[in-house]
C-alpha positions as CSV (number, residue, x, y, z in Angstrom):
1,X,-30.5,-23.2,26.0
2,X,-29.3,-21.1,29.0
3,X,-26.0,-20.8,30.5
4,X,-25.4,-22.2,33.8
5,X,-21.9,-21.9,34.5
6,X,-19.2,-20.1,33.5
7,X,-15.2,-21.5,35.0
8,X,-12.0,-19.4,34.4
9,X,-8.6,-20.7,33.9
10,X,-5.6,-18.9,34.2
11,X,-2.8,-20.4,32.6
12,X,1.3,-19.3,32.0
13,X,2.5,-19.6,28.4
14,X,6.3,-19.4,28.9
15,X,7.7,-18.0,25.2
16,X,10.5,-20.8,23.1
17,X,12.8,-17.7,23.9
18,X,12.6,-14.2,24.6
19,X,10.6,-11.7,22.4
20,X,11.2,-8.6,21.0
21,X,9.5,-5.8,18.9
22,X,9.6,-1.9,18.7
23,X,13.5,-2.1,18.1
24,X,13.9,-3.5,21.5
25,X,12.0,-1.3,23.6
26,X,9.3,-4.1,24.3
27,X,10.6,-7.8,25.3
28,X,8.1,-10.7,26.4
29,X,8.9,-13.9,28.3
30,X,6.1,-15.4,28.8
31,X,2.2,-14.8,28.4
32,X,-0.4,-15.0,30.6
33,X,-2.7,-16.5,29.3
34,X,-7.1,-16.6,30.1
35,X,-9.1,-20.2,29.8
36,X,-12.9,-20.1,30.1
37,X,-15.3,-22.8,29.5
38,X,-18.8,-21.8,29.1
39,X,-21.5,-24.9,30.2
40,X,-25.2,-24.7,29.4
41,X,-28.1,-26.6,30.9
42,X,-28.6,-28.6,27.5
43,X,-24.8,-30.3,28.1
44,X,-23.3,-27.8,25.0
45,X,-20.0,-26.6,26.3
46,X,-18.2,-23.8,24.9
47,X,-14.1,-22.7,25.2
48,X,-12.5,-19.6,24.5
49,X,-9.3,-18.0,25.6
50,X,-7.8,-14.2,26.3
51,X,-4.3,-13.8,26.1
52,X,-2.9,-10.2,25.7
53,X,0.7,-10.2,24.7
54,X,2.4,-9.1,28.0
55,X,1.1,-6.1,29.7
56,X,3.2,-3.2,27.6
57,X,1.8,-3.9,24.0
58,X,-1.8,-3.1,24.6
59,X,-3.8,-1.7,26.9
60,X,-4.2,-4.9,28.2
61,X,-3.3,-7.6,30.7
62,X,-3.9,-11.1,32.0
63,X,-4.8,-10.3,35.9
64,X,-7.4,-7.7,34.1
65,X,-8.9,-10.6,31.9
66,X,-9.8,-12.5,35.3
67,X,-10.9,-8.8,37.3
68,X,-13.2,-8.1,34.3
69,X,-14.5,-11.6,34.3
70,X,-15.5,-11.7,37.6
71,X,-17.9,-8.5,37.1
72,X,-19.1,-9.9,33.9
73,X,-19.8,-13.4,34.2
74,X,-22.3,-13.8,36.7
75,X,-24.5,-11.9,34.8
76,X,-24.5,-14.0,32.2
77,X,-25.8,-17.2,33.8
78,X,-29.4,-17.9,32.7
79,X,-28.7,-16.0,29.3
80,X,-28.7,-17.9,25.8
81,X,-25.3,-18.1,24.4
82,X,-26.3,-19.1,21.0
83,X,-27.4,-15.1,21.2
84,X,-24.6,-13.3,20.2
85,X,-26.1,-10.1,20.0
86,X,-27.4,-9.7,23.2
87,X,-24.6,-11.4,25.2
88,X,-22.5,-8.6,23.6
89,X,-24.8,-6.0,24.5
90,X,-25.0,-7.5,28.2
91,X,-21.5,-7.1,28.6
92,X,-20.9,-3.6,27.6
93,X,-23.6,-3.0,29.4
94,X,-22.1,-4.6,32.8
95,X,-18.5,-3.4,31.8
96,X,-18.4,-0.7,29.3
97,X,-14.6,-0.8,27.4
98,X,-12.3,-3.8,28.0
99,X,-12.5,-5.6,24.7
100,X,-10.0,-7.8,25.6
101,X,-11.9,-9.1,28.9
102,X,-15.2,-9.9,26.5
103,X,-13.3,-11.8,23.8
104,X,-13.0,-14.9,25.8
105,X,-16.8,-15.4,26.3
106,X,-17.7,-14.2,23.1
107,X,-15.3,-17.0,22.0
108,X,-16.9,-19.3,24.0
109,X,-20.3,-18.7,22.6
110,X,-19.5,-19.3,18.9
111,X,-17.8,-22.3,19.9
112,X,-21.6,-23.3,21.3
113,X,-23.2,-21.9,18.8
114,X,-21.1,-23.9,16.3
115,X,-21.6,-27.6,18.5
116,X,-25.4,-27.0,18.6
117,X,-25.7,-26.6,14.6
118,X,-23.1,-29.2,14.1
119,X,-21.4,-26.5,12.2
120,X,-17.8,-25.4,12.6
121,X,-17.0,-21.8,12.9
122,X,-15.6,-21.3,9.2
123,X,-19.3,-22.1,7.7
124,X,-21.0,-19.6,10.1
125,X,-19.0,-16.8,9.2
126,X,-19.9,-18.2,5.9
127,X,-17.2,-19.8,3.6
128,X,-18.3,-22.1,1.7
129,X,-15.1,-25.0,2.6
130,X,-12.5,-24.6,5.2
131,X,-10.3,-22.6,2.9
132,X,-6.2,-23.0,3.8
133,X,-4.9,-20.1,5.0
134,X,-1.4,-19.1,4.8
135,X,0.8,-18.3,7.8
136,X,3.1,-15.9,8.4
137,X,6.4,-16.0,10.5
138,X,7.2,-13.4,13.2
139,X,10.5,-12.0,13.0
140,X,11.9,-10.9,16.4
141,X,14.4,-7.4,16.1
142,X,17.8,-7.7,15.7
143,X,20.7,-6.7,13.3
144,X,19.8,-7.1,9.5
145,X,21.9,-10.4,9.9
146,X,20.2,-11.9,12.7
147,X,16.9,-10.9,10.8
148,X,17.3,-12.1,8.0
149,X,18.8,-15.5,9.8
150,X,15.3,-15.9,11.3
151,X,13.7,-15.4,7.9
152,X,15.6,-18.0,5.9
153,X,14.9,-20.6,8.6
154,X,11.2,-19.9,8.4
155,X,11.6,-20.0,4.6
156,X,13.0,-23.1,5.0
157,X,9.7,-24.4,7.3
158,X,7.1,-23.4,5.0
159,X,6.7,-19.6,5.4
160,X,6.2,-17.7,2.5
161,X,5.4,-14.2,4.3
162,X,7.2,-12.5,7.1
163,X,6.5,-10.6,9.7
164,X,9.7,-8.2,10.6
165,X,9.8,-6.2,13.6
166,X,12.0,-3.2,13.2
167,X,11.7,0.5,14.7
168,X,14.7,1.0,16.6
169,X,16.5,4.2,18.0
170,X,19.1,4.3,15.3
171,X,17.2,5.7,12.2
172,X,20.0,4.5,10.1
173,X,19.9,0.7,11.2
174,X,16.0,0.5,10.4
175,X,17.1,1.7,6.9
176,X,19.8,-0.9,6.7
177,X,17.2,-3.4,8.0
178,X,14.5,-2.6,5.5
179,X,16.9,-2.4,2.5
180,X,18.6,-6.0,3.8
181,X,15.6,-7.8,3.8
182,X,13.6,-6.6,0.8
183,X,16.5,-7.2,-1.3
184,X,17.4,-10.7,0.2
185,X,14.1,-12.3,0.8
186,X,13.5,-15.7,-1.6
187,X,11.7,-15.3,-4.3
188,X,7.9,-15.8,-4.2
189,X,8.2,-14.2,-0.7
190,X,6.7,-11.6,0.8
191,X,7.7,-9.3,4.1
192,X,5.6,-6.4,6.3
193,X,7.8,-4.1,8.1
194,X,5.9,-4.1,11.6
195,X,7.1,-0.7,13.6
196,X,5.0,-1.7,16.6
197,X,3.9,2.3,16.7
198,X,7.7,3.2,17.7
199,X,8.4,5.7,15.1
200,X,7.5,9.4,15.4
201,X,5.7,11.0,12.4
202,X,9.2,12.6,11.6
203,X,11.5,9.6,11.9
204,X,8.4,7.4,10.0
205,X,8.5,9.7,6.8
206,X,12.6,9.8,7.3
207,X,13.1,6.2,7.3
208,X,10.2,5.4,4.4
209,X,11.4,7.8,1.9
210,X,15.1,6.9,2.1
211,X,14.5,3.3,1.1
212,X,13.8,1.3,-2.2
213,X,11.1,-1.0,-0.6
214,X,7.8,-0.9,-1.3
215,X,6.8,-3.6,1.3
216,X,4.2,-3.1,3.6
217,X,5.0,-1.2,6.8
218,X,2.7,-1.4,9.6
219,X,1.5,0.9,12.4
220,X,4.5,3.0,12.2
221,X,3.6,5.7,15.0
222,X,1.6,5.2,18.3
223,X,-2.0,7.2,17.3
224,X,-4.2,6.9,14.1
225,X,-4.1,10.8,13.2
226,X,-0.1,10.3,13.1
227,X,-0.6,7.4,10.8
228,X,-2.9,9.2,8.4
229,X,-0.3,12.0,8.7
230,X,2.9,9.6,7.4
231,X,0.5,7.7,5.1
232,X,0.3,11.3,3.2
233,X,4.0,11.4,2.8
234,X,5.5,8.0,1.9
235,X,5.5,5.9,-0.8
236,X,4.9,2.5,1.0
237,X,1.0,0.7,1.6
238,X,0.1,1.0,5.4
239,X,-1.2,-1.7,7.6
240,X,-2.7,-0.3,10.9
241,X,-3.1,-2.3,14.2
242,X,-2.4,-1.4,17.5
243,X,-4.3,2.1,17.0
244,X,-7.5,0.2,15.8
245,X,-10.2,-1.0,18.7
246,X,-13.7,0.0,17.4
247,X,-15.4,-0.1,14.5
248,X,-15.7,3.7,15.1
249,X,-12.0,3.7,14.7
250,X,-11.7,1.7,11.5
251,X,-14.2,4.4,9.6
252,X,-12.2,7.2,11.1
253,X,-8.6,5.8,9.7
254,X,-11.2,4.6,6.2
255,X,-12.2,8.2,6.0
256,X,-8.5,9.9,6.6
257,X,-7.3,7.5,4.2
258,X,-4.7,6.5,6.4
259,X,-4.0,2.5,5.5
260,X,-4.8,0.4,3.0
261,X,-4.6,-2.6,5.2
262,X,-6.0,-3.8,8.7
263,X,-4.7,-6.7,11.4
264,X,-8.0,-7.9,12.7
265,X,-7.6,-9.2,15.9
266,X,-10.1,-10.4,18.2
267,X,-9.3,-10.2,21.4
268,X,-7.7,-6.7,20.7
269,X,-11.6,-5.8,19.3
270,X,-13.6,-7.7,22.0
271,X,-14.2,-11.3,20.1
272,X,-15.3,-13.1,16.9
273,X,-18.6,-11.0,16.6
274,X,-17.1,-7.6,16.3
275,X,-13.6,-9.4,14.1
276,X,-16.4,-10.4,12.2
277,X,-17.6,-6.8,11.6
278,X,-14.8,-5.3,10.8
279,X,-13.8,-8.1,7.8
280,X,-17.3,-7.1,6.1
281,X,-16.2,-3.1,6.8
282,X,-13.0,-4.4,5.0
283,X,-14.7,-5.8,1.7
284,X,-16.2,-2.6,1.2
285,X,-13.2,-0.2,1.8
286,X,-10.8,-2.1,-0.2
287,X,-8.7,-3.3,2.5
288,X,-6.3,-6.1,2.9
289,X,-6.4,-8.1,6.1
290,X,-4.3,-9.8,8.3
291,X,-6.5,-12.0,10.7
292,X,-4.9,-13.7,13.9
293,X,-5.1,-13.3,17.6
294,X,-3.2,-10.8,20.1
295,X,-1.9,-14.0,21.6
296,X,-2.9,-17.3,22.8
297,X,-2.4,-20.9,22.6
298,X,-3.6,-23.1,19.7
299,X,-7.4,-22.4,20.7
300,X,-7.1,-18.6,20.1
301,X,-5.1,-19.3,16.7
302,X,-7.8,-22.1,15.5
303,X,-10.7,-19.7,16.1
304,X,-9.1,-17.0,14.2
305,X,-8.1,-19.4,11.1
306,X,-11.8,-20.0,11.4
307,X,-12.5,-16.5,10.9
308,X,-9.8,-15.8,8.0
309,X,-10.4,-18.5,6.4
310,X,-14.5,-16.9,6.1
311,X,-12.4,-13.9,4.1
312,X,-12.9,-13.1,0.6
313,X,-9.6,-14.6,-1.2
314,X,-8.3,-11.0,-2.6
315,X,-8.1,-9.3,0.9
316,X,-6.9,-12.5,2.8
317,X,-3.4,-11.8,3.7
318,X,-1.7,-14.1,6.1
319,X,-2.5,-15.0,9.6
320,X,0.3,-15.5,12.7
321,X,0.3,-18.8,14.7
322,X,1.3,-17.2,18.6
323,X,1.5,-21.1,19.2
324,X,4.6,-21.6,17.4
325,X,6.4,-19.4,19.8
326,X,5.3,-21.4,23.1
327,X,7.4,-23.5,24.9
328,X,4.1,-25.5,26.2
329,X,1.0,-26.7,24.0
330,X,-2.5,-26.6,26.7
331,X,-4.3,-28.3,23.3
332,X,-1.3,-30.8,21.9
333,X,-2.4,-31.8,18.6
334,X,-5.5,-30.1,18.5
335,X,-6.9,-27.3,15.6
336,X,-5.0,-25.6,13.0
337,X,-1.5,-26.3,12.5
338,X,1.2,-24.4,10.5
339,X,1.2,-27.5,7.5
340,X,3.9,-26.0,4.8
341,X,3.3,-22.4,5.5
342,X,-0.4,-23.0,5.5
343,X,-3.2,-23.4,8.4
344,X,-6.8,-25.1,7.8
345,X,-9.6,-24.8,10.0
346,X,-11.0,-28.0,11.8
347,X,-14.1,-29.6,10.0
348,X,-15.4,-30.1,14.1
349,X,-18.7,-28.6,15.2
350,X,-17.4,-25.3,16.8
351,X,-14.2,-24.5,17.1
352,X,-12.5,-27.6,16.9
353,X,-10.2,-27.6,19.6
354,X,-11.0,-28.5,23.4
355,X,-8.9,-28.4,26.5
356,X,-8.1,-31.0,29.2
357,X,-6.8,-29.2,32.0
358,X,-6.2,-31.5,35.0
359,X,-6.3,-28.6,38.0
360,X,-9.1,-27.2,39.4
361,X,-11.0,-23.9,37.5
362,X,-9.2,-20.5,39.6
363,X,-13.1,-19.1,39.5
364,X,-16.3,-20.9,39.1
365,X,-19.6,-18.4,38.2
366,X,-23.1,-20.3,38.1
């Protein structure tokens, strides 16, 4: 099987409304979002998709998905995508760095892989059924009232874990935040404080050791040494994200002892093959994980329930649905869907999910 054309589409994902995190100092509108649709010369046809959130949260953006592509993908025609390995391997080769350019074909390539075996993607990571995985909501900033608003009306959809986004200027409000919540949410729920990396290491250790909670806070400062740093001196369990984008950086924060939790996300990490890398690093550190997508439509979602749903049960936490937050749906009814705070993986060859667009490809490689 050889690859013999390779068509990019690029696609505008307008949000419901618009988005905040790191106490307001980052705001999203819309997404711009990567298709690509990988064809081979056996009539196996492949989709993935590479959707940064915005241009400010990562180093990452939608015109640099389509740039990198079109250094990548030609040399990948005439290449087996079934593979892995070596398509990996060609593309750092052809573009050292850009992870988030590489997810999209990696994506692409399990979703072959998958259709040729007429196996979906949650029984070649290798689960054993297409386990449900819970969902978590995503909690824009706001006053502790207009928080806490948000997280009532999820609770009342199905979610049973939150996502909060706090990490303001005012020291003082994120402890009035953190204290609101954890003593309000329902019972049986759960909530992760998500900083977005706004604290410094002073304000971090400040705000954690004036509160009560013992909830999960996540990447509270910008770099991984400041992390390990705060992780020293608060009381709290630490999710890391943003700071993680190698598995070289995952054994540096294992041996500072900096987290005891990870987001694995594959488009941040360069696709499914090296997500898949870090879960297994995960299972023997001890970590918890969060497994979901940077950002994307219900195709990016489904192939990461496919993946979390491959994760041992004790370090499965719960994944985020971007989808829910779209005003449009590229895949209507298609994949995993949010089903009383739960997501299950299609039983479909590959990923499950495949997109109809009805304009032309922006770029065409073969």
């Amino acid at each position: 099987m050889k690859i013999t054309r390779i068509s990019v589409w690029q696609v505008d994902l307008p949000l419901l409304k618009p988005y905040t995190l790191s106490g307001g100092r980052l705001r999203f509108e819309k997404l711009d979002s990567t298709f690509i649709k990988v064809d081979t010369d056996e009539g196996v046809a492949g989709w993935g998709e590479s959707c940064p959130w915005g241009h400010t949260y990562l180093p990452a953006h939608g015109p640099g998905v389509r740039a990198g592509l079109e250094t990548i993908a030609p040399d990948l025609i005439g290449c087996d995508p079934r593979a892995l390995r070596a398509i990996n391997q060609r593309m750092d080769i052809r573009l050292p760095g850009h992870p988030y350019v590489k997810s999209g074909i990696d994506m692409a390539c399990w979703d072959i892989l998958g259709k040729a075996t007429g196996m979906p993607l949650w029984r070649l990571f290798g689960a054993e059924r297409a386990v449900p995985v819970a969902v978590n909501s995503s909690i824009s900033t706001g006053t502790p009232d207009e928080m806490m608003a948000l997280i009532l009306k999820a609770s009342a959809d199905g979610y049973k874990t939150h996502s909060a986004k706090i990490g303001g200027n005012e020291i003082s409000l994120d402890i009035q935040r953190i204290e609101a919540i954890s003593s309000a949410l329902p019972d049986g729920e759960s909530v992760t404080f998500d900083v977005n990396r706004a604290w410094t290491p002073a304000v971090a250790v400040q705000v954690l050791n004036s509160v009560s909670s013992r909830d999960w806070i996540e990447q509270p400062c910008e770099t991984l040494s400041q992390c390990a740093h705060v992780k020293t001196r608060v009381p709290q369990p630490i999710m890391l994200d943003e700071c993680l984008h190698t598995a070289s950086d995952h054994l540096q924060a294992w041996r500072s002892s900096a987290c005891e939790g990870v987001k694995v996300k594959p488009n941040r990490l360069g696709g499914l093959t090296r997500a898949r890398q870090i879960i297994d690093l995960a299972v023997e550190f001890g970590w918890s994980v969060h497994v979901e997508d940077v950002g994307g439509s219900a195709l990016a979602d489904t192939a990461a329930i496919h993946l979390a749903a491959s994760a041992p049960d004790n370090i499965r936490l719960a994944s985020w649905l971007c989808h829910y937050h779209l005003a449009v749906d590229p895949v209507p009814g298609q994949g995993a869907r949010n089903i009383s705070g739960r997501a299950t993986p299609p039983a479909l060859p590959g990923i499950g999910v495949v997109p109809a667009f009805d304009f032309p490809p922006e770029a065409v490689y073969q």
